[in-house]
Backbone as CSV, one residue per row, in Angstrom:
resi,resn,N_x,N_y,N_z,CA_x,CA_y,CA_z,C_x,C_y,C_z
1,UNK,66.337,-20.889,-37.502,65.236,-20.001,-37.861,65.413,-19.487,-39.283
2,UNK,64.608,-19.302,-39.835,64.758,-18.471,-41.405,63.407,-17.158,-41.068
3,UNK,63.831,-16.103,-41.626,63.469,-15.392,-41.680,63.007,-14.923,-43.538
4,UNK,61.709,-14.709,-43.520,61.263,-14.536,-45.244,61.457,-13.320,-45.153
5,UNK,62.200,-12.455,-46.624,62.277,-10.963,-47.019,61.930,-10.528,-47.691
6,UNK,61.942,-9.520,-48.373,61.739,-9.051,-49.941,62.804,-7.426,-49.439
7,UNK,63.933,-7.672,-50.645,64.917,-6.501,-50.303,64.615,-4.972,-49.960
8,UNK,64.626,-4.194,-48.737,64.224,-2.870,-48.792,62.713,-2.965,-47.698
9,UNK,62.329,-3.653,-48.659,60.708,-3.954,-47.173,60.767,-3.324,-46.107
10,UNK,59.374,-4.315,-45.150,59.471,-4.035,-43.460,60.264,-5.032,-42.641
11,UNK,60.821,-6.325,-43.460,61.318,-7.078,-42.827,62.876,-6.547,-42.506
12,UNK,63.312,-5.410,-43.112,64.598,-5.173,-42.597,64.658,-5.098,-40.772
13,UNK,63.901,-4.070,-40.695,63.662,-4.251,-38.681,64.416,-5.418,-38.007
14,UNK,63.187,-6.770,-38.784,63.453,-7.680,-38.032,64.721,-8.211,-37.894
15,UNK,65.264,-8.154,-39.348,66.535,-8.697,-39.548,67.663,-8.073,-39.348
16,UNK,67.626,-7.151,-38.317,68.314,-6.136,-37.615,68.261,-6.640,-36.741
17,UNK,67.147,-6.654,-36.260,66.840,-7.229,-34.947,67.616,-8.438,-33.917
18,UNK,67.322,-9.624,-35.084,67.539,-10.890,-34.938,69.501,-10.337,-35.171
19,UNK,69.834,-9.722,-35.446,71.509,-9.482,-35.491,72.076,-9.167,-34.471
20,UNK,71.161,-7.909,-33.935,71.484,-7.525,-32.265,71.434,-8.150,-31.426
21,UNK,70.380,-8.926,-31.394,69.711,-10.329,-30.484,71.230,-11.346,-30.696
22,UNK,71.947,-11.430,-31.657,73.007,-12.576,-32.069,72.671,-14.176,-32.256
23,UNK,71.341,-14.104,-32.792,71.004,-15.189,-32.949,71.460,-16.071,-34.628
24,UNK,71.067,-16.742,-34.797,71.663,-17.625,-36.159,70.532,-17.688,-36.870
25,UNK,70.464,-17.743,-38.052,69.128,-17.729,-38.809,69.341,-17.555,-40.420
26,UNK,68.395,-18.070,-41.270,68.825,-17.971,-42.744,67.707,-17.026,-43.346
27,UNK,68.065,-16.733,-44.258,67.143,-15.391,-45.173,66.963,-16.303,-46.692
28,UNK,64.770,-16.207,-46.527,64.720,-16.582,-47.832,64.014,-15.241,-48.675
29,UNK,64.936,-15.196,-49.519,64.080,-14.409,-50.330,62.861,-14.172,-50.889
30,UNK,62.196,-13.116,-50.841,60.392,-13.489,-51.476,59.965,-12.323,-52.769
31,UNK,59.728,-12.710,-53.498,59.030,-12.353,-54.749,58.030,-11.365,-54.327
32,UNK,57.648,-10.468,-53.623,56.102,-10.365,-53.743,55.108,-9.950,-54.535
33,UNK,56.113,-9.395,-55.557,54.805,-9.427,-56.950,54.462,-11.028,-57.769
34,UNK,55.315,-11.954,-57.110,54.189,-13.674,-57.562,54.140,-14.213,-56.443
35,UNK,54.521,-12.797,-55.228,54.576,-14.083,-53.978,54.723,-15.712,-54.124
36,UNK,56.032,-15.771,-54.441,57.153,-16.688,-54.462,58.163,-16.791,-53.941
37,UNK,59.102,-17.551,-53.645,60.196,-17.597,-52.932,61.136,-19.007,-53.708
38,UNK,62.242,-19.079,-53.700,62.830,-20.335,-54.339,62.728,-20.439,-55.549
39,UNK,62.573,-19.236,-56.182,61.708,-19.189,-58.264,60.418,-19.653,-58.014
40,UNK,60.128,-20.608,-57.504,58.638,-20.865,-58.213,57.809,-21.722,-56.869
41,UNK,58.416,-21.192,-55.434,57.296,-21.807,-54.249,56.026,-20.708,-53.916
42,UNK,55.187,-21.255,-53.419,54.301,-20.310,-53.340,54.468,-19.882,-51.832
43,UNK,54.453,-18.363,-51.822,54.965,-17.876,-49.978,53.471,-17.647,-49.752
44,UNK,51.923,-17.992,-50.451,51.134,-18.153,-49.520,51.248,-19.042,-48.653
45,UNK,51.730,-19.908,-48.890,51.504,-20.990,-48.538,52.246,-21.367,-46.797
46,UNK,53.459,-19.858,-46.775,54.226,-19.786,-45.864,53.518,-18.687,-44.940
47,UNK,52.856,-17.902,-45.857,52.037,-16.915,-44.940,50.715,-16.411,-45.773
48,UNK,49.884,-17.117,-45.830,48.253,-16.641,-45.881,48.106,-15.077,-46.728
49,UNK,48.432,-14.209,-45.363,48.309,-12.871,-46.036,48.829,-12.379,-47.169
50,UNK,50.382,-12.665,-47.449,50.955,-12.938,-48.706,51.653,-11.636,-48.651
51,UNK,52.419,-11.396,-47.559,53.093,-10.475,-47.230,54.278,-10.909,-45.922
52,UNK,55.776,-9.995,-45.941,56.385,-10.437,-45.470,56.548,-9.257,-44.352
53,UNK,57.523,-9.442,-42.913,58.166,-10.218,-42.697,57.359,-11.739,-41.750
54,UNK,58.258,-13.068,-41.588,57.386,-14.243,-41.552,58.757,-14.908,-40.366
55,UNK,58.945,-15.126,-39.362,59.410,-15.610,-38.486,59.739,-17.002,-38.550
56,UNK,59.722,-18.039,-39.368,59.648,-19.284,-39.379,60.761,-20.274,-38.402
57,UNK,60.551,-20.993,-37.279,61.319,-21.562,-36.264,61.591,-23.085,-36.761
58,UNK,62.425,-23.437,-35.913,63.252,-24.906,-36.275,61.937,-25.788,-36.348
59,UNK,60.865,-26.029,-35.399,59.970,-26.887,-35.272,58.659,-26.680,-36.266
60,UNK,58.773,-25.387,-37.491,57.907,-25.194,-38.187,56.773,-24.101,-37.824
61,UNK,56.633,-23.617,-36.661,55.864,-22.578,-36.208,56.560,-21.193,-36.803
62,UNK,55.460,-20.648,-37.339,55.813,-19.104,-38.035,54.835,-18.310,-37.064
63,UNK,55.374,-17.064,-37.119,55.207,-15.650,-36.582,54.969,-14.479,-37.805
64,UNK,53.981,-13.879,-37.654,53.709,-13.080,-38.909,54.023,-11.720,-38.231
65,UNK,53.915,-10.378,-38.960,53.889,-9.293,-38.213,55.025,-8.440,-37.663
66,UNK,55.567,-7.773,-38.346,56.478,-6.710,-37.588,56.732,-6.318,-35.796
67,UNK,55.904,-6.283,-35.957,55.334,-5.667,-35.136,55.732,-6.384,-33.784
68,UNK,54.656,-7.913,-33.792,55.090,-9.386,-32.891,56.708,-9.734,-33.060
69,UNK,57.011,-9.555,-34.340,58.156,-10.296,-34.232,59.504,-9.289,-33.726
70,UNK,59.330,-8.347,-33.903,60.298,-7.429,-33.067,60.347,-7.914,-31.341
71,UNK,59.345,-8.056,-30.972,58.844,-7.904,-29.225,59.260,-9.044,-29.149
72,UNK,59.238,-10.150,-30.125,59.321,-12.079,-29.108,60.644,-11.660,-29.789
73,UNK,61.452,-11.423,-30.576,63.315,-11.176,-30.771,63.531,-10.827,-29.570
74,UNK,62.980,-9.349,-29.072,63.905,-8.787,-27.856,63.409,-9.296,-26.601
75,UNK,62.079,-9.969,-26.878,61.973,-10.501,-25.151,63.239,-11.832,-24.463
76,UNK,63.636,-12.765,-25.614,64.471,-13.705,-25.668,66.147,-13.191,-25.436
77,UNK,66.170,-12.419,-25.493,67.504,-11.813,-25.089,67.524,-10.305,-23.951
78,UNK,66.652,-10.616,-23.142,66.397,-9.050,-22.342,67.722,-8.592,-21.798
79,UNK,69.076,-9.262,-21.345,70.415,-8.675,-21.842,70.890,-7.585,-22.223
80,UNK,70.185,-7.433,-23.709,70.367,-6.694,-24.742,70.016,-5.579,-24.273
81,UNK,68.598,-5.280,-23.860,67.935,-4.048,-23.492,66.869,-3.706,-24.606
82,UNK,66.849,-4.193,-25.711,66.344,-4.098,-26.815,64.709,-3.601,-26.960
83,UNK,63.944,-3.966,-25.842,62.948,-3.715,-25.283,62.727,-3.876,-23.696
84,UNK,62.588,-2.579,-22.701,62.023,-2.928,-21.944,61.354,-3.804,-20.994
85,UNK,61.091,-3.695,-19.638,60.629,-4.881,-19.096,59.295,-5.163,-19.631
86,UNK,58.768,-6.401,-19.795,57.167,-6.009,-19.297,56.683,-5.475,-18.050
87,UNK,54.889,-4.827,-18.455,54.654,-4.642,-16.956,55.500,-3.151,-16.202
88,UNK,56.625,-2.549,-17.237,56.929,-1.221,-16.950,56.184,0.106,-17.773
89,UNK,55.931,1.102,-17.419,55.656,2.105,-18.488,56.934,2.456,-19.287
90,UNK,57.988,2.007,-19.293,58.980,1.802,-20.371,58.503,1.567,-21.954
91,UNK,57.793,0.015,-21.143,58.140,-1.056,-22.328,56.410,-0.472,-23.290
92,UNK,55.596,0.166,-22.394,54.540,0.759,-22.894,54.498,1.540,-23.837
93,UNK,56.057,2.546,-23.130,56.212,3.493,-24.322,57.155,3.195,-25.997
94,UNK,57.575,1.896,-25.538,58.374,1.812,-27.012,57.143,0.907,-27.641
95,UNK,56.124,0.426,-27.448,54.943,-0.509,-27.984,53.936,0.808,-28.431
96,UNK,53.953,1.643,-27.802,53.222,3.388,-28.091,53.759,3.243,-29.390
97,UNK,55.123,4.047,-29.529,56.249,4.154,-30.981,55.980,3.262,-31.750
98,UNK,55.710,1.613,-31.595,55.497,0.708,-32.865,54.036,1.138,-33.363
99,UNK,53.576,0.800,-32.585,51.937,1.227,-32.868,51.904,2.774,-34.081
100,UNK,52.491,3.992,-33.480,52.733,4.955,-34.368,53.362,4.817,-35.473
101,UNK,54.631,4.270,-35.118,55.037,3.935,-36.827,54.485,3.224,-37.621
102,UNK,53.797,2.330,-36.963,53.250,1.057,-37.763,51.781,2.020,-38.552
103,UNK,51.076,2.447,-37.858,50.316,2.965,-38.677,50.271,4.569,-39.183
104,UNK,50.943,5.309,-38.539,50.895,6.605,-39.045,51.970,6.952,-40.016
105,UNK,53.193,5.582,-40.181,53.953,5.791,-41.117,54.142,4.906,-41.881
106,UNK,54.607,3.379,-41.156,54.248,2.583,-42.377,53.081,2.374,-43.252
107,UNK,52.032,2.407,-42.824,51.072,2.237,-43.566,50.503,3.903,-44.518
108,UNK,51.292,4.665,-44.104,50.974,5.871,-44.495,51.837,6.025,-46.423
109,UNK,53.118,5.327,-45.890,53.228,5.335,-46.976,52.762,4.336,-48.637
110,UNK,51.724,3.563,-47.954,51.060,2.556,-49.135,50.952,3.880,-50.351
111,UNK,50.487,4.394,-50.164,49.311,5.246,-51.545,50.942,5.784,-52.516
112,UNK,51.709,5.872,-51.879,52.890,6.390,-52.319,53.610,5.213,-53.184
113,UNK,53.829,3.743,-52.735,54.265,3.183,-53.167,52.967,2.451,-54.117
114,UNK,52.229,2.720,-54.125,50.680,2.419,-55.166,50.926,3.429,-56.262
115,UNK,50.976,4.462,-56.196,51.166,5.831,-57.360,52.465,5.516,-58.521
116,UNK,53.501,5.589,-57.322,54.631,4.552,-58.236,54.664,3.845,-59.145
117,UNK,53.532,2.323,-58.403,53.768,1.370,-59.428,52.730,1.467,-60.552
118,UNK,52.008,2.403,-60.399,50.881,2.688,-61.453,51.759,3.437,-62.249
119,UNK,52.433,4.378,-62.326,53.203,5.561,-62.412,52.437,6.820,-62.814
120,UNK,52.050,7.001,-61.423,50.867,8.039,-61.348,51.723,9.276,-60.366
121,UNK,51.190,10.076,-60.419,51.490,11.646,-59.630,51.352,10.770,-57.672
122,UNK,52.665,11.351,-57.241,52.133,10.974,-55.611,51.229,12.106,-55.467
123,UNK,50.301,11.420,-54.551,49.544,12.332,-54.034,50.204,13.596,-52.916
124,UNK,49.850,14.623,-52.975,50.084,15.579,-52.238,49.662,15.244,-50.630
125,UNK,48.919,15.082,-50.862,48.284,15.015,-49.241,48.974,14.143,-48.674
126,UNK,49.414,12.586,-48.770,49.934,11.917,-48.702,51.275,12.028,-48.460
127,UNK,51.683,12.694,-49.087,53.109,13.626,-48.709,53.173,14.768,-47.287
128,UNK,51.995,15.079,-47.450,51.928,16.271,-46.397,52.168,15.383,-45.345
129,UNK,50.565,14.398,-45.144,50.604,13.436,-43.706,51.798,13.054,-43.487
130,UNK,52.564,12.161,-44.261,53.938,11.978,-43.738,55.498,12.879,-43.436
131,UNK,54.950,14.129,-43.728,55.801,15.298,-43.303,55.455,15.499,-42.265
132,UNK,54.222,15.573,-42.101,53.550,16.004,-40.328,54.195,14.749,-39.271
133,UNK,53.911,13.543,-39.760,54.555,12.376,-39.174,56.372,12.428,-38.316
134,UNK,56.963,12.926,-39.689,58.373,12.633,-39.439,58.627,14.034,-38.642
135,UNK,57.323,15.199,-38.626,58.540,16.208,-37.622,57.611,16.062,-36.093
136,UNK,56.868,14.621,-36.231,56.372,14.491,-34.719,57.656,13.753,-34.219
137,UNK,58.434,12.813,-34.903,59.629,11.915,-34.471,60.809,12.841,-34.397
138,UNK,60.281,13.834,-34.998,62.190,14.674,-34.976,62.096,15.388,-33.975
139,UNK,61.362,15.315,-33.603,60.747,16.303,-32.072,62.100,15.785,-30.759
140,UNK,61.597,14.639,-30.522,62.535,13.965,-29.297,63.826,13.466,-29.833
141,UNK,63.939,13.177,-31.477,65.277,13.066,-31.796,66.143,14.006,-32.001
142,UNK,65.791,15.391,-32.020,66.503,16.096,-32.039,66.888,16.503,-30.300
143,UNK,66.224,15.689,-29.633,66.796,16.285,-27.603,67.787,14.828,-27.828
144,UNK,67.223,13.351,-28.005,68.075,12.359,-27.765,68.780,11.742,-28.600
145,UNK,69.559,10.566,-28.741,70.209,9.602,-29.640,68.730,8.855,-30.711
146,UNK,68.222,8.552,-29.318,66.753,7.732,-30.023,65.420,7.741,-29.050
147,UNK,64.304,7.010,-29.687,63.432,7.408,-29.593,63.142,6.982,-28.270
148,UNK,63.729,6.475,-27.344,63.670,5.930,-25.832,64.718,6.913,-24.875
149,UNK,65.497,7.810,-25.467,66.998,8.157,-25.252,68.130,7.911,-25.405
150,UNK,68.751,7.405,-24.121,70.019,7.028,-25.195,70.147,5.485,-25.438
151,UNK,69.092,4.508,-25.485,69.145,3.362,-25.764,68.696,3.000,-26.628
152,UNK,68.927,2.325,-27.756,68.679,1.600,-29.112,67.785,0.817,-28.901
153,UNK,66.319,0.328,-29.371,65.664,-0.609,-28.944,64.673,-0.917,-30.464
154,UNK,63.555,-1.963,-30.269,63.035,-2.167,-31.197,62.488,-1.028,-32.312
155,UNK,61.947,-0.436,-31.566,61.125,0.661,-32.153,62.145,1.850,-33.205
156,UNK,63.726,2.224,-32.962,64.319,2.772,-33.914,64.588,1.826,-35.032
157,UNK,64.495,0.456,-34.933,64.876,-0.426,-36.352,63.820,-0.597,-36.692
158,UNK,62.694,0.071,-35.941,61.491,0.045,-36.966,61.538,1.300,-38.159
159,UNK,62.103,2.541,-36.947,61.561,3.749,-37.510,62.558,4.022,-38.373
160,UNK,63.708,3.219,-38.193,64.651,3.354,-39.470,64.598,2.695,-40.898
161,UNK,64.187,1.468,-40.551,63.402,0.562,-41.926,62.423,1.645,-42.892
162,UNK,61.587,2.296,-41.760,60.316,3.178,-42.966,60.704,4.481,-43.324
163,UNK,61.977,5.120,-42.555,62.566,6.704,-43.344,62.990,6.304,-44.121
164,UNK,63.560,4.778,-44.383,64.632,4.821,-45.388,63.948,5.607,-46.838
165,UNK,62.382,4.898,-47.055,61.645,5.534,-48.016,61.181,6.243,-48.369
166,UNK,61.716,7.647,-47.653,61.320,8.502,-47.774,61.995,9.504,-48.930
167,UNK,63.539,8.840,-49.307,64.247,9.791,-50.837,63.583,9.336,-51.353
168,UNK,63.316,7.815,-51.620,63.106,7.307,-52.945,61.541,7.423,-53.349
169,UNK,60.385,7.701,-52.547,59.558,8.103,-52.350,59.239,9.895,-52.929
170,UNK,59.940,10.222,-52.922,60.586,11.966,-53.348,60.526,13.044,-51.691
171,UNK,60.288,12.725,-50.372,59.684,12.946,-49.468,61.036,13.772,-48.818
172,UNK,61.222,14.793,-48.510,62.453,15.718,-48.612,62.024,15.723,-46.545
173,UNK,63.105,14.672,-46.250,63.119,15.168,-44.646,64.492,15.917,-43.778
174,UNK,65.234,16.399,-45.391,66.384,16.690,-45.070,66.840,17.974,-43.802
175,UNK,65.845,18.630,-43.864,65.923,19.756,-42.628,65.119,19.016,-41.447
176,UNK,64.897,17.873,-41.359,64.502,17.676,-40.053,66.125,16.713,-39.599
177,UNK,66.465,17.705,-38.915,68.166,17.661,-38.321,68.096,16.817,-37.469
178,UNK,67.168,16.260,-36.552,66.608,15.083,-35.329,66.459,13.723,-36.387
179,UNK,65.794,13.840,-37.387,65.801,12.174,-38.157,66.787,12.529,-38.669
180,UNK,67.532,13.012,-39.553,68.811,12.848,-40.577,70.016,12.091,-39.217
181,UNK,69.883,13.188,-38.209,71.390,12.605,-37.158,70.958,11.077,-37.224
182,UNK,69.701,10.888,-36.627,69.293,9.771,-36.291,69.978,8.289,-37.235
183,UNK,69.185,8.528,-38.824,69.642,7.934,-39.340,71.258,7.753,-39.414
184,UNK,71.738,8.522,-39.726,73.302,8.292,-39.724,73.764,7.751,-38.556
185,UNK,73.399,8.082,-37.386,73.869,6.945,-36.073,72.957,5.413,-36.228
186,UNK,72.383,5.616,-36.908,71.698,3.767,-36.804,72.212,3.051,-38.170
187,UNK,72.459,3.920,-38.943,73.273,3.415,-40.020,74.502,2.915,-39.966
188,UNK,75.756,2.965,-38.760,76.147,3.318,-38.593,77.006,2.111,-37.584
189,UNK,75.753,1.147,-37.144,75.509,0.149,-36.585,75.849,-1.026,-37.045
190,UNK,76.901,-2.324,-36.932,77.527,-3.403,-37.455,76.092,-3.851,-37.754
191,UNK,74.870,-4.148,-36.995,73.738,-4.831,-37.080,73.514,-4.507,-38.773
192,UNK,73.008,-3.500,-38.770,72.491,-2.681,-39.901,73.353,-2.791,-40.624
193,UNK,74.272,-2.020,-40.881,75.398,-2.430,-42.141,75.482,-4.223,-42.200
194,UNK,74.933,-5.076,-41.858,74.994,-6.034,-42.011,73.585,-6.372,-43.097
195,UNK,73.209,-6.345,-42.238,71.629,-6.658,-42.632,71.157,-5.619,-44.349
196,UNK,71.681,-4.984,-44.238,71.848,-3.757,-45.402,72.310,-4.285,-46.561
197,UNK,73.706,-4.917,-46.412,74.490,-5.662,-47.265,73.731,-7.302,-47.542
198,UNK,73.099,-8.175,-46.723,72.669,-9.239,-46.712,71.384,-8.789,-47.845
199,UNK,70.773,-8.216,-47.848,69.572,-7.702,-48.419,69.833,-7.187,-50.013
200,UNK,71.713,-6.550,-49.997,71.552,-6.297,-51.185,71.498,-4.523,-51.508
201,UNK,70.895,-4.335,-50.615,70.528,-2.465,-50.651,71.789,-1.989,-50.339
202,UNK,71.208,-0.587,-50.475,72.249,0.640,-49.830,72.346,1.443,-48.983
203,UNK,73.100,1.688,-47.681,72.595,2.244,-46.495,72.194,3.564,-47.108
């Protein structure tokens, strides 16, 4: 399997993911300001939308989407625990959590990383929404380990991929004592310190 990245992204999740899972797989790097990969391939060509993360399997079938590709990682190893059964209100509630992060935080922070590259003022409001965001998650992280309790599953290597951006972003979540623990126990993780270092970044 190869998995497409761009360092820091949303594809970290996956490639967390696929670590816990213990599966084998190669990392291509992606450009996405020429959406390229290899110096000079074109990663439309690997994914349409022109955005990563991109699932690509031995027989040539790709998987687009965070989101999908978290759920078909942990359904293939249910072992793990990584997600829930189907068909339980378990597995409902950690697909609830992607759904929320996916849009009330990942996508919350676009305008932020848009202001940036313009090098424009972040917007305030934009800041607010995602303050309101992170003390809806610090809510149950400050009763449990994570966002299911005490089991690690898809949905914290989601929600850990999108706090990461929240220093560098200027987004001060330091008194929310439920995400800070959080992070430092998922940081904390051979998966992650792996995947961290493979990428290049810094936990």
């Amino acid at each position: 399997m190869k998995l497409y990245f761009s360092p820091g992204a949303c594809g970290l999740a996956s490639q967390i993911i696929l670590r816990e899972a213990g599966f084998k797989f190669n990392l291509v790097k992606v450009d996405l300001s020429t959406k390229t990969y290899d110096s000079d391939q074109d990663f439309k060509a690997i994914n349409s939308k022109g955005y990563i993360p991109v699932l690509e399997f031995d027989n040539g079938e790709r998987l687009t989407e965070g989101v999908a590709i978290l759920q078909w990682i942990a359904d293939q190893v249910p072992e793990k625990n990584l997600i829930p059964k189907a068909g339980t209100m378990e597995r409902y509630r950690v697909i609830e959590w992607l759904n929320f992060i996916s849009t009330e935080i990942h996508k919350a922070f676009s305008p932020l990383f848009g202001a940036v590259k313009m090098k424009e003022a972040v917007p305030e409001k934009s800041v607010a929404q995602l303050l309101n965001r992170f003390k809806y998650v610090n809510e149950p992280l400050s009763q449990h380990q994570f966002l299911m309790g005490d089991q690690f599953t898809v949905a914290d290597a989601y929600l850990y991929n999108v706090s990461r951006w929240a220093r560098p972003m200027g987004i001060d979540i330091s008194n929310m004592q439920g995400v800070t623990a959080f992070m430092e126990r998922v940081s904390s993780r051979e998966s992650v310190r792996e995947a961290v270092k493979a990428e290049g970044i810094r936990l």
